[in-house]
C-alpha positions in Angstrom: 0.0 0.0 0.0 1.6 3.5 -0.9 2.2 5.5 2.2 2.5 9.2 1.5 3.7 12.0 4.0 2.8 15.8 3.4 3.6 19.3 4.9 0.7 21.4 5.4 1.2 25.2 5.2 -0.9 28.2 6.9 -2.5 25.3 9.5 -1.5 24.2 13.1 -0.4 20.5 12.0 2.8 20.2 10.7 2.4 17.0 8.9 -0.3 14.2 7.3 0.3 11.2 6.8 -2.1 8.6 4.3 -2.1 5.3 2.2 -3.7 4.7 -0.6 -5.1 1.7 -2.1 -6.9 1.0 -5.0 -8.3 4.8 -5.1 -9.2 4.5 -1.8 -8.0 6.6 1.4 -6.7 5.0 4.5 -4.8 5.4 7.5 -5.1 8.9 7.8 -2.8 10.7 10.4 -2.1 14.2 11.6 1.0 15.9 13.7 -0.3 18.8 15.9 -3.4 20.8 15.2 -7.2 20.1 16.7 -6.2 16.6 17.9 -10.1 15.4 18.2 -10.9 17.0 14.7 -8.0 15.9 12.6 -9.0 11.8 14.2 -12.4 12.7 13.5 -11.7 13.7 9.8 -9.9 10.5 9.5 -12.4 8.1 10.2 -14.9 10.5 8.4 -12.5 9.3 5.1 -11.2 6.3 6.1 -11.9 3.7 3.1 -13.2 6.0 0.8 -12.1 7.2 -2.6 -9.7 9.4 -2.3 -10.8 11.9 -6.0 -14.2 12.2 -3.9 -12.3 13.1 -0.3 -10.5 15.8 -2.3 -13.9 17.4 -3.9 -15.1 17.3 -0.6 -12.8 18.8 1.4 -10.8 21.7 -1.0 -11.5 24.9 -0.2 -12.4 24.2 3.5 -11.1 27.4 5.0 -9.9 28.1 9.1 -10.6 31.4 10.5 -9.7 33.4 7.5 -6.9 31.8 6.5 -7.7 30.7 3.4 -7.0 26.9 4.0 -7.2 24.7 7.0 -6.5 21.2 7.8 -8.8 19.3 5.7 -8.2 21.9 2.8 -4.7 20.7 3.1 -5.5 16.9 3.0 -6.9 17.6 0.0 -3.9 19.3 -1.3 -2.3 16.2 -0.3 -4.3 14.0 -2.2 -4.0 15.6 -4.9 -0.3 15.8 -4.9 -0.2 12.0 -4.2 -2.8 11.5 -7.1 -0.5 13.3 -9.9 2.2 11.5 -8.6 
């Protein structure tokens, strides 16, 4: 299973970590940030495919920052995606 590791910018975490198999998102992991959110987010997408987690979650913005922690997961995704 591909394990991929990301640096979020403009947000409290300082790293997300993910698999992805067969489309589908899994093992979803944050450093720092709103600790019950970020594991909330994960089982939210946990099994899931991952083009759909993306769409859902790009654009999500954190007190007028203009990204937050699931807009950044999406980021990553979509980085991981191209890749």
């Amino acid at each position: 299973m591909p394990s991929y590791s990301f640096t979020p910018r403009g947000v409290c975490s300082v790293n997300i970590t993910f698999d992805i198999e067969d489309g589908k998102v899994h093992n979803v992991k944050y450093i720092g940030g709103c600790d019950g959110n970020l594991k909330a987010i994960g089982k939210l997408v946990e099994g899931k495919d991952a083009k759909e987690v993306a769409d859902i979650l790009r654009g999500n913005d954190c007190r007028g920052r203009g990204t937050s922690c699931a807009d950044q997961l999406a980021k990553a995704i979509d980085s991981a995606l191209e890749g």
